[in-house]
GURO-455639 format. One record per atom (N, C-alpha, C): residue in three letters; atom name; x, y, z. Coordinates in nm, 4 decimals. Example, Ala and Ser with C-alpha at 12.3 -4.5 7.8 and 13.67 -1.06 7.14 Angstrom:
- r_a_c1_c2_c3
- ALA_N_1.3190_-0.5690_0.7800
- ALA_CA_1.2300_-0.4500_0.7800
- ALA_C_1.3200_-0.3300_0.7800
- SER_N_1.2850_-0.2250_0.7080
- SER_CA_1.3670_-0.1060_0.7140
- SER_C_1.2900_0.0030_0.7870
This chain:
- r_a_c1_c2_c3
- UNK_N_0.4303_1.2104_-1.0074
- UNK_CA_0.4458_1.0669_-0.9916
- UNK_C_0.3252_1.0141_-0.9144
- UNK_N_0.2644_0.8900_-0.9493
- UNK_CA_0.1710_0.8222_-0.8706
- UNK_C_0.2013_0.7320_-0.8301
- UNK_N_0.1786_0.6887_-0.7295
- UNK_CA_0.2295_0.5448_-0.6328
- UNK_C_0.1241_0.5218_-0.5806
- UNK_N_0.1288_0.3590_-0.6422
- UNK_CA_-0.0107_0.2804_-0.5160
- UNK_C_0.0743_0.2649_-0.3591
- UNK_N_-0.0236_0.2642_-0.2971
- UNK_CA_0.0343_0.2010_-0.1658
- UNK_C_0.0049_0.0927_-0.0721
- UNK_N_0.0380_0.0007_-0.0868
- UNK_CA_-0.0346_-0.0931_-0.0182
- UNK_C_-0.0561_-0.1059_0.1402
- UNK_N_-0.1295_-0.2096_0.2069
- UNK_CA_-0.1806_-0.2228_0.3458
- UNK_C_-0.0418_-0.2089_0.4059
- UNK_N_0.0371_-0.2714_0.4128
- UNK_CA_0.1971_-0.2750_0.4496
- UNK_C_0.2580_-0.1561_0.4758
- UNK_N_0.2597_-0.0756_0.3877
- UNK_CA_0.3022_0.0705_0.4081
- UNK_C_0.2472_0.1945_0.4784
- UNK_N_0.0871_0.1886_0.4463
- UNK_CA_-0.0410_0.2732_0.5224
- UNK_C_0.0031_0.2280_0.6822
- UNK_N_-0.0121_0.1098_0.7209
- UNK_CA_-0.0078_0.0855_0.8400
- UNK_C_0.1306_0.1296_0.9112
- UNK_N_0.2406_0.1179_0.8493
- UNK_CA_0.3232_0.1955_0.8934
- UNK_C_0.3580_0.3431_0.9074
- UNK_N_0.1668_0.4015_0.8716
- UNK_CA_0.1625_0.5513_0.9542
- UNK_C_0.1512_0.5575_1.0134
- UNK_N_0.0711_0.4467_1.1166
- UNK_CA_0.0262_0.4563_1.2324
- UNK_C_0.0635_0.3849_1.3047
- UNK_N_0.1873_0.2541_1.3095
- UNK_CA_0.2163_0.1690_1.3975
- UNK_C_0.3644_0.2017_1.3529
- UNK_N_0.4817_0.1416_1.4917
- UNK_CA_0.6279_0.1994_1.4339
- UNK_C_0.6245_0.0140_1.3962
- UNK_N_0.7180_0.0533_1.3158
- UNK_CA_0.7173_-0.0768_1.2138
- UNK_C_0.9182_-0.0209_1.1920
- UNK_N_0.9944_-0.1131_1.1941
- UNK_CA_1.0768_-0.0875_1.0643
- UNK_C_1.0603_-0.0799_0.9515
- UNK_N_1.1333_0.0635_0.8984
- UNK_CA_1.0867_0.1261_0.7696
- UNK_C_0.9816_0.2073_0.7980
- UNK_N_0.9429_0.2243_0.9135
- UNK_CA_0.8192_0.3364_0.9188
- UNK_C_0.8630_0.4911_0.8674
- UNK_N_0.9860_0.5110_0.9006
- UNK_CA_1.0315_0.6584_0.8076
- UNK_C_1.0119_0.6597_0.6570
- UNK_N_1.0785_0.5814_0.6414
- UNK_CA_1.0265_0.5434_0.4671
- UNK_C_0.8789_0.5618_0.4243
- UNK_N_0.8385_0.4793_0.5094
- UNK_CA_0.6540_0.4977_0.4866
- UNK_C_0.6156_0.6300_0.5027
- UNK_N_0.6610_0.7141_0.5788
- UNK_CA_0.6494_0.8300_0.5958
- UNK_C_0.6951_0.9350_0.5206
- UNK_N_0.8050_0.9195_0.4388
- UNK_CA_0.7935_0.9909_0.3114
- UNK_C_0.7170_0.9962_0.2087
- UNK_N_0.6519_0.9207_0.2035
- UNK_CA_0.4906_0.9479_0.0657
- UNK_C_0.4155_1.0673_0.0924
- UNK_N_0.3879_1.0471_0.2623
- UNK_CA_0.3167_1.1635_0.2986
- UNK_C_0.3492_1.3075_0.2758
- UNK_N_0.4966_1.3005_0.2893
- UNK_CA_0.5544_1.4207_0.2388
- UNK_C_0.6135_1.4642_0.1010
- UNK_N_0.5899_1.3773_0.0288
- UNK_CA_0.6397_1.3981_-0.1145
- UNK_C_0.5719_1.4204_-0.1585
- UNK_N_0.5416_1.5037_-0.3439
- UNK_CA_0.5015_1.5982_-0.4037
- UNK_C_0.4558_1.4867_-0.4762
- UNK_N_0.3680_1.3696_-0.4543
- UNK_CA_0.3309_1.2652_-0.5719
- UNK_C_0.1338_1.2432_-0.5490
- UNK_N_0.1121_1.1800_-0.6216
- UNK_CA_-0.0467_1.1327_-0.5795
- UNK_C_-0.0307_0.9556_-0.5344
- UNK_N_-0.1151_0.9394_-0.4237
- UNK_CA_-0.1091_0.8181_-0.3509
- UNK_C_-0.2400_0.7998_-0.4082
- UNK_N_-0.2675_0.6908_-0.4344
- UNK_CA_-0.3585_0.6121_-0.4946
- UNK_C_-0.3549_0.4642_-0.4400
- UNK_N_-0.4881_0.4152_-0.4044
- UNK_CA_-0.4883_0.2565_-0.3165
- UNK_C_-0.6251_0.1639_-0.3360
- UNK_N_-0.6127_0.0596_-0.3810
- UNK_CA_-0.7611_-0.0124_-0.3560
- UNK_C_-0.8239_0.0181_-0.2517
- UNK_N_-0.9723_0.0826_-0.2672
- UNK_CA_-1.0379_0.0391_-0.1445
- UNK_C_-1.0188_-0.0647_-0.0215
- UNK_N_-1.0442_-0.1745_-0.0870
- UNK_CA_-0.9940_-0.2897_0.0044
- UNK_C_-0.9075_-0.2706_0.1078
- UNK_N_-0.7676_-0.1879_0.0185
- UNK_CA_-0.6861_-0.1027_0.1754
- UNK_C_-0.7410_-0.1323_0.2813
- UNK_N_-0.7702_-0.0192_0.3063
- UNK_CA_-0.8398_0.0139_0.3952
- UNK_C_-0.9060_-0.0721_0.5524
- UNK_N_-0.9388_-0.2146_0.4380
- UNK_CA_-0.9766_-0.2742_0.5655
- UNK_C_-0.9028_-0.3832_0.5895
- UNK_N_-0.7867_-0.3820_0.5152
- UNK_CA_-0.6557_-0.4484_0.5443
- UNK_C_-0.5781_-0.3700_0.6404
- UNK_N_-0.6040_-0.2608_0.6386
- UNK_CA_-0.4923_-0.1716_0.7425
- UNK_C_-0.5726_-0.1820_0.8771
- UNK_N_-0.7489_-0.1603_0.8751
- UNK_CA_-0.8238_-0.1862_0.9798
- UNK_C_-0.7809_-0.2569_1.0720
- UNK_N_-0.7043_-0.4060_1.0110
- UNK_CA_-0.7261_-0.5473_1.0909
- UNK_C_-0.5801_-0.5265_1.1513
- UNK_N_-0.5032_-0.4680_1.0761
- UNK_CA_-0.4177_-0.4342_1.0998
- UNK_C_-0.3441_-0.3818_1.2545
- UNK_N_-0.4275_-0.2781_1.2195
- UNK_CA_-0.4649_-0.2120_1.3791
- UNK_C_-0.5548_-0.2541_1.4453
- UNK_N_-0.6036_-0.3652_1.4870
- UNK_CA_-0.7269_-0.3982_1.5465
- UNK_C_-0.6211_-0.5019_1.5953
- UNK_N_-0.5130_-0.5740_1.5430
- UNK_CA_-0.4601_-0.6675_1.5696
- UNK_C_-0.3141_-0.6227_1.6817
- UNK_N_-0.2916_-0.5298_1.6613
- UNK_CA_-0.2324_-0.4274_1.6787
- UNK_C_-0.2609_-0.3608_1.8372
- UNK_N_-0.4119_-0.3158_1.8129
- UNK_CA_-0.4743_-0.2782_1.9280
- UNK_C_-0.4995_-0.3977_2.0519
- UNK_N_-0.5370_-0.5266_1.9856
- UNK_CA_-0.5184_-0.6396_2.1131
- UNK_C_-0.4349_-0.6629_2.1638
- UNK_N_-0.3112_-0.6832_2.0904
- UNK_CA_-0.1453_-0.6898_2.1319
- UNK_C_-0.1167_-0.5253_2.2448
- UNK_N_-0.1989_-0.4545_2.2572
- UNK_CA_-0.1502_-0.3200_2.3517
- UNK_C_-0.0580_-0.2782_2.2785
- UNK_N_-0.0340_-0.2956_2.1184
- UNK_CA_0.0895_-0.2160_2.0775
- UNK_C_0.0102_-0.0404_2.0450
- UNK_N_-0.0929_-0.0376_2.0093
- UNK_CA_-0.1612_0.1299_2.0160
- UNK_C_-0.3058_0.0809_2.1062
- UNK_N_-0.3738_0.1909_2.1711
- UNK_CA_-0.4756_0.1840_2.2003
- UNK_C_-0.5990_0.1761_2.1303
- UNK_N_-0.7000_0.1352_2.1277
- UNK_CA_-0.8407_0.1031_2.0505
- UNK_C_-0.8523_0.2129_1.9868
- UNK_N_-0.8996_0.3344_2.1198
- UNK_CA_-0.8840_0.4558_2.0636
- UNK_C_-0.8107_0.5442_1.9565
- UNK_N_-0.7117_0.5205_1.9830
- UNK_CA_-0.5735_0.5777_1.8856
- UNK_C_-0.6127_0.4589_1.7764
- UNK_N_-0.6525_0.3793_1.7619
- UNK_CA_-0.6491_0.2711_1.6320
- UNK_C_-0.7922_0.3201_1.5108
- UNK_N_-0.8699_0.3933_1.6042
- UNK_CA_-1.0143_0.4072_1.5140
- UNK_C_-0.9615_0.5343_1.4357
- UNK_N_-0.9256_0.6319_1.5695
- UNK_CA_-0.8332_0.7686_1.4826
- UNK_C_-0.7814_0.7420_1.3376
- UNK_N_-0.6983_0.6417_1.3551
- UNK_CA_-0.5637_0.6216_1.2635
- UNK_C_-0.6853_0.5918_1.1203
- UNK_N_-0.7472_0.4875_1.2034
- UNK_CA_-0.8363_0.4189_1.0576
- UNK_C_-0.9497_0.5741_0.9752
- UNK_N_-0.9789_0.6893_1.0722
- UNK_CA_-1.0416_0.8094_1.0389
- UNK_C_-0.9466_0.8683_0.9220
- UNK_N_-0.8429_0.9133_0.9760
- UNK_CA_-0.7493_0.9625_0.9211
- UNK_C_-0.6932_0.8937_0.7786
- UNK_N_-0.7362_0.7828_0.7685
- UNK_CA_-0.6970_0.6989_0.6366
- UNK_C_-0.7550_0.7170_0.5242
- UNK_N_-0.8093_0.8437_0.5127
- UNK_CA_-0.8783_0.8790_0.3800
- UNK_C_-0.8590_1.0140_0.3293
- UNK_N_-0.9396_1.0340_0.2033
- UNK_CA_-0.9068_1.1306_0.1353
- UNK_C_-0.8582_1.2750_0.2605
- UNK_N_-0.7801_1.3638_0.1963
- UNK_CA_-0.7156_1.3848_0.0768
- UNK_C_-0.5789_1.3439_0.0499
- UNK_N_-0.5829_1.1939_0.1726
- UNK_CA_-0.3851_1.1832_0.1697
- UNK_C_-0.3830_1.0695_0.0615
- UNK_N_-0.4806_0.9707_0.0599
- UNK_CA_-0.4769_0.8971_-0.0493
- UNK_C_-0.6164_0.8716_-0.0863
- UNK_N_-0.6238_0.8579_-0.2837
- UNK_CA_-0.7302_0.8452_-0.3412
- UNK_C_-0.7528_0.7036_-0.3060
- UNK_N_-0.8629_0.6778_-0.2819
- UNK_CA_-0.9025_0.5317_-0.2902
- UNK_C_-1.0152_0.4784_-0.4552
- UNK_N_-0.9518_0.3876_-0.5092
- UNK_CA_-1.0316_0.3288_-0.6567
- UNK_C_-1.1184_0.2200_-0.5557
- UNK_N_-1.2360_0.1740_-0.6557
- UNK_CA_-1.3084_0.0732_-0.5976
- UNK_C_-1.2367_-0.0489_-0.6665
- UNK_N_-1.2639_-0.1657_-0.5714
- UNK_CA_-1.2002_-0.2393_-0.6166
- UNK_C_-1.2268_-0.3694_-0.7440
- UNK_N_-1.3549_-0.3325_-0.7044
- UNK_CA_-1.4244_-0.4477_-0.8227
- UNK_C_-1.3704_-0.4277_-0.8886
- UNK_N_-1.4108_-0.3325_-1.0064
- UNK_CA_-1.3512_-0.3501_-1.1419
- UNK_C_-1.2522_-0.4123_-1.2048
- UNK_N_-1.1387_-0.3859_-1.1006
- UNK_CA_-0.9736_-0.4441_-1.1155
- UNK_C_-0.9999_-0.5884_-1.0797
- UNK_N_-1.1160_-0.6807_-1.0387
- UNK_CA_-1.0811_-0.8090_-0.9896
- UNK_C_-1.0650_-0.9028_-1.0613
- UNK_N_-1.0642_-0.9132_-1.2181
- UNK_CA_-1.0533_-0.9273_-1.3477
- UNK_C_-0.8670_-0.9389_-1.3738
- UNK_N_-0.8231_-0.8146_-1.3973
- UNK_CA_-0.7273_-0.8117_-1.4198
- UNK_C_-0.6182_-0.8340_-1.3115
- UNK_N_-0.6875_-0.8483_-1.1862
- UNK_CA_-0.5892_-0.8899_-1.0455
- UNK_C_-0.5976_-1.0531_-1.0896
- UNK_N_-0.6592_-1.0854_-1.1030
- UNK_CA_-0.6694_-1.2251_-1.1227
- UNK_C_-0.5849_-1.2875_-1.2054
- UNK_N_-0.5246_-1.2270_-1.3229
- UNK_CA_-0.4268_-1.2572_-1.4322
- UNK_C_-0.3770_-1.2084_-1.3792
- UNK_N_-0.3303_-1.1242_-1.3237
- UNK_CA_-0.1829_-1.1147_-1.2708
- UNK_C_-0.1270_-1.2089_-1.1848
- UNK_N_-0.2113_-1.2388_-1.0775
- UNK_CA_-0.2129_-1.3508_-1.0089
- UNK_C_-0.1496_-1.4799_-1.0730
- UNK_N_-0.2292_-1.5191_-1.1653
- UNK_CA_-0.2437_-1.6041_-1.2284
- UNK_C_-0.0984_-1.6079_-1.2901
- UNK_N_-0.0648_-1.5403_-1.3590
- UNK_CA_0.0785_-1.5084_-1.4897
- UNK_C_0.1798_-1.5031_-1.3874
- UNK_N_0.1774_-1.4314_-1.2942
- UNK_CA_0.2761_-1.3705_-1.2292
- UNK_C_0.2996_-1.4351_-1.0650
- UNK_N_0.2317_-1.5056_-1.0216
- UNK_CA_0.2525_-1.5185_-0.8536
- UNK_C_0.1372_-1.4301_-0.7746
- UNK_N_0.1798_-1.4547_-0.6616
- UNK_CA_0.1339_-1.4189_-0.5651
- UNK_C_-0.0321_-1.4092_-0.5007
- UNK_N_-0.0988_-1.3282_-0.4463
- UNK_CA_-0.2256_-1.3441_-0.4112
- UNK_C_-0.3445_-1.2519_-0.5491
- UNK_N_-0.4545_-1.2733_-0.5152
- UNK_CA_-0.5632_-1.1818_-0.5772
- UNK_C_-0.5566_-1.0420_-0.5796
- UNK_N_-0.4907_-1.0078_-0.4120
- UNK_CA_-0.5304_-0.9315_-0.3532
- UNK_C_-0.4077_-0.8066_-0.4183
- UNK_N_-0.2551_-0.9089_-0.3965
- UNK_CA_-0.1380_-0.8667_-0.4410
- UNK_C_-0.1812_-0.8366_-0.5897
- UNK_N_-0.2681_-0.8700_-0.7014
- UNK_CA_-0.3034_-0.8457_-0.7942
- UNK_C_-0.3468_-0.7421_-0.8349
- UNK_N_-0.4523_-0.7126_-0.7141
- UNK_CA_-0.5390_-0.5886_-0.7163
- UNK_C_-0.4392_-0.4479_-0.6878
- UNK_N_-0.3483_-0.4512_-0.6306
- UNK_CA_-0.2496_-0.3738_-0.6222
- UNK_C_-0.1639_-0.3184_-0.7540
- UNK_N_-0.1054_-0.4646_-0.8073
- UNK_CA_-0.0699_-0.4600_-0.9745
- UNK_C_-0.1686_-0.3947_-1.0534
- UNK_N_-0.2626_-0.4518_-1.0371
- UNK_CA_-0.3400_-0.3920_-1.2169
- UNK_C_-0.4095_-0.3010_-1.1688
- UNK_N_-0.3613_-0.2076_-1.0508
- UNK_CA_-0.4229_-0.0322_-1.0220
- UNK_C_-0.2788_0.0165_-1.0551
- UNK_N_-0.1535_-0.0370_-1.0466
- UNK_CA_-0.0554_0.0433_-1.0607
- UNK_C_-0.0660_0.0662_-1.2194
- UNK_N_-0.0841_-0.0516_-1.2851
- UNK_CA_-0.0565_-0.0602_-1.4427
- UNK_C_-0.1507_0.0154_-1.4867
- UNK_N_-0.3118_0.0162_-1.4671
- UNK_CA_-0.3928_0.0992_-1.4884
- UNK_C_-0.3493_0.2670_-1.4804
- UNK_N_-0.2653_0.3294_-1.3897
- UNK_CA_-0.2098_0.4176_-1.3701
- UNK_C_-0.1006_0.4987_-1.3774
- UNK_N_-0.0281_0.3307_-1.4556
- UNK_CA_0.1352_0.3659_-1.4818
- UNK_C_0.2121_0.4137_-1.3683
- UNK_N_0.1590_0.3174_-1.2747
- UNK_CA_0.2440_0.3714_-1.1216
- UNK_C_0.3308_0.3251_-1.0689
- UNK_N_0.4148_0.3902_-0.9827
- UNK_CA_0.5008_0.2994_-0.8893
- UNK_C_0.4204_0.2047_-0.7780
- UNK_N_0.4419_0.0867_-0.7270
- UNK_CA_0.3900_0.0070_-0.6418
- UNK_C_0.5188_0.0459_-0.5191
- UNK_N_0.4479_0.1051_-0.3555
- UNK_CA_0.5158_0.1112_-0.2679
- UNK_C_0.4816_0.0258_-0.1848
- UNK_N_0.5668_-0.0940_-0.1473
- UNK_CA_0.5176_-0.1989_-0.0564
- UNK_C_0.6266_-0.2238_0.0180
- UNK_N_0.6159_-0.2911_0.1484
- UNK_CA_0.6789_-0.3387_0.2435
- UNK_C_0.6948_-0.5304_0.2441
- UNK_N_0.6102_-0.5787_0.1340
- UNK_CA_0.5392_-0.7044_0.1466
- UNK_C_0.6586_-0.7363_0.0010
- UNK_N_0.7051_-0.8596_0.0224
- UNK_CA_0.8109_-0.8844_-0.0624
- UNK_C_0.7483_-0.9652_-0.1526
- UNK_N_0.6310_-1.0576_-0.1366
- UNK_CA_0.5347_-1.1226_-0.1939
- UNK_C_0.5253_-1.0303_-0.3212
- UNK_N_0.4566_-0.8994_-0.2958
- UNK_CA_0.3992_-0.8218_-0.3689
- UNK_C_0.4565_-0.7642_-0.4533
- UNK_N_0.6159_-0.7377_-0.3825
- UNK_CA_0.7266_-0.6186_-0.5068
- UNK_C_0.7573_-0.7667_-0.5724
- UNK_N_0.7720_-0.8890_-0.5308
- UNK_CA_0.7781_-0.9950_-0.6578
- UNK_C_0.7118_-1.0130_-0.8062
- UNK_N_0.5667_-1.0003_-0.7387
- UNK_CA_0.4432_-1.0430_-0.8302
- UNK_C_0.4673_-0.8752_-0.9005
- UNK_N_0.4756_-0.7822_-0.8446
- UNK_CA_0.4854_-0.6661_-0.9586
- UNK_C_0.6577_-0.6517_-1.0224
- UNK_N_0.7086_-0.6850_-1.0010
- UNK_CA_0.8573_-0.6558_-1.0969
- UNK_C_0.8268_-0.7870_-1.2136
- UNK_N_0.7630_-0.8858_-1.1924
- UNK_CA_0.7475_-1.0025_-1.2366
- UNK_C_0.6625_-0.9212_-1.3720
- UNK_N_0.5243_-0.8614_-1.3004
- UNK_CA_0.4426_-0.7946_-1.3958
- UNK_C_0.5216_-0.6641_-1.4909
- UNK_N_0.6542_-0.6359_-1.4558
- UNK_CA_0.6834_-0.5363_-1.4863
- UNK_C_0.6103_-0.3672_-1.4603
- UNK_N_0.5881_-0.4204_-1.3167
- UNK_CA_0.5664_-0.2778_-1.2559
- UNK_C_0.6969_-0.2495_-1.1717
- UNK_N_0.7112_-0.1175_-1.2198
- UNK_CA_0.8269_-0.0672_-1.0958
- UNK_C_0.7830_-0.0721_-0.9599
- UNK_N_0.8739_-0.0977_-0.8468
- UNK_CA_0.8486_-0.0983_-0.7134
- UNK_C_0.9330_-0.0152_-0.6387
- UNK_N_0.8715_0.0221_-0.5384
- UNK_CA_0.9993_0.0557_-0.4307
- UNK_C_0.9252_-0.0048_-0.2980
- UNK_N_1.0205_-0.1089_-0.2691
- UNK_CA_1.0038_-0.1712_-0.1554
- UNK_C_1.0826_-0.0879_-0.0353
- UNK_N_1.0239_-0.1118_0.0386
- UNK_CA_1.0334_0.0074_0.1783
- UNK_C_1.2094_-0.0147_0.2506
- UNK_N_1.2583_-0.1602_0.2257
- UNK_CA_1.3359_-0.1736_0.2465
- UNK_C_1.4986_-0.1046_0.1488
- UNK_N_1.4631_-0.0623_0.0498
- UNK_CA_1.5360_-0.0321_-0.0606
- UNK_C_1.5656_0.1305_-0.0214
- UNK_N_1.6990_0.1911_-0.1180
- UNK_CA_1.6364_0.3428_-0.1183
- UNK_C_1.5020_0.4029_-0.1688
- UNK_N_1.4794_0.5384_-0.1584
- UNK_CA_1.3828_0.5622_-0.2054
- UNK_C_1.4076_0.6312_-0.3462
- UNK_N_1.2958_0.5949_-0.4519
- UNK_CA_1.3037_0.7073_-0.5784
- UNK_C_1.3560_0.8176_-0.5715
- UNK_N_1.4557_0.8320_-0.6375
- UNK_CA_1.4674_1.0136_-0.6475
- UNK_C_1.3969_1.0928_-0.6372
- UNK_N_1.2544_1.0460_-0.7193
- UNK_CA_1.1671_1.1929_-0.6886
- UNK_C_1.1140_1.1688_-0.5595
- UNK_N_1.1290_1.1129_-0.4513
- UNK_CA_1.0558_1.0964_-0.3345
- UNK_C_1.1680_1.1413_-0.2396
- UNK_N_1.2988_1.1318_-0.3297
- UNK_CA_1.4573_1.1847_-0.1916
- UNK_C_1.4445_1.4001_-0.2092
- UNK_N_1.4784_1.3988_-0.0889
- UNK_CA_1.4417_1.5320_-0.0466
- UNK_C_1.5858_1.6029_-0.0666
């Protein structure tokens, strides 16, 4: 199974969030995580925002952002998809960005794992499967 994962969920590896267990089963399940680049520096701000609030330290925040790469998740570049994020956008709701998420899942025939309700909208809309963090999890992800 492949699952994108969006900023929403990544960040709940490293910050306790409700639903952070949930988020924490990808890591341990037998699937491939796959994510826009862009991620990445959505989860950055994330923790940077994170780190001003004293909810983790600076330190512990650069770690987290080290640790955010291969081999726990593939990262795609994102250009290419900014085309088809855009019609999704467009057809379906939500942001560009929420797009770019969609048309890497569809490109991949993936599940979309998000925490962002925006996003499991604009993809059930697109007819991508979701599992929103709040929901159970997929069977193949229950242990």
């Amino acid at each position: 199974m492949i699952v994108v994962v969006d900023a929403s969920v990544a960040a709940m590896w490293f910050l306790p969030e409700p639903h952070s267990e949930s988020a924490a089963l990808l890591l341990d399940a037998k699937c491939e995580l796959i994510a826009p680049d862009l991620m990445r520096l959505e989860v950055a701000n994330a923790l940077l925002k994170a780190a001003r609030r004293g909810v983790i330290d600076f330190a512990d925040a650069v770690a987290a952002l080290t640790r955010l790469s291969a081999p726990s998740v593939r990262f795609e570049r994102s250009g290419p998809y900014a085309e088809p994020a855009f019609e999704v956008a467009e057809r379906h709701g939500g942001s560009v960005y929420d797009g770019i998420y969609v048309a890497l899942a569809k490109a991949f025939s993936a599940v979309v794992a998000t925490n962002d309700m925006e996003l499991a909208k604009t993809a059930r809309s697109a007819e991508v499967r979701v599992w929103h963090l709040s929901e159970p999890p997929p069977p193949e992800l229950r242990s």
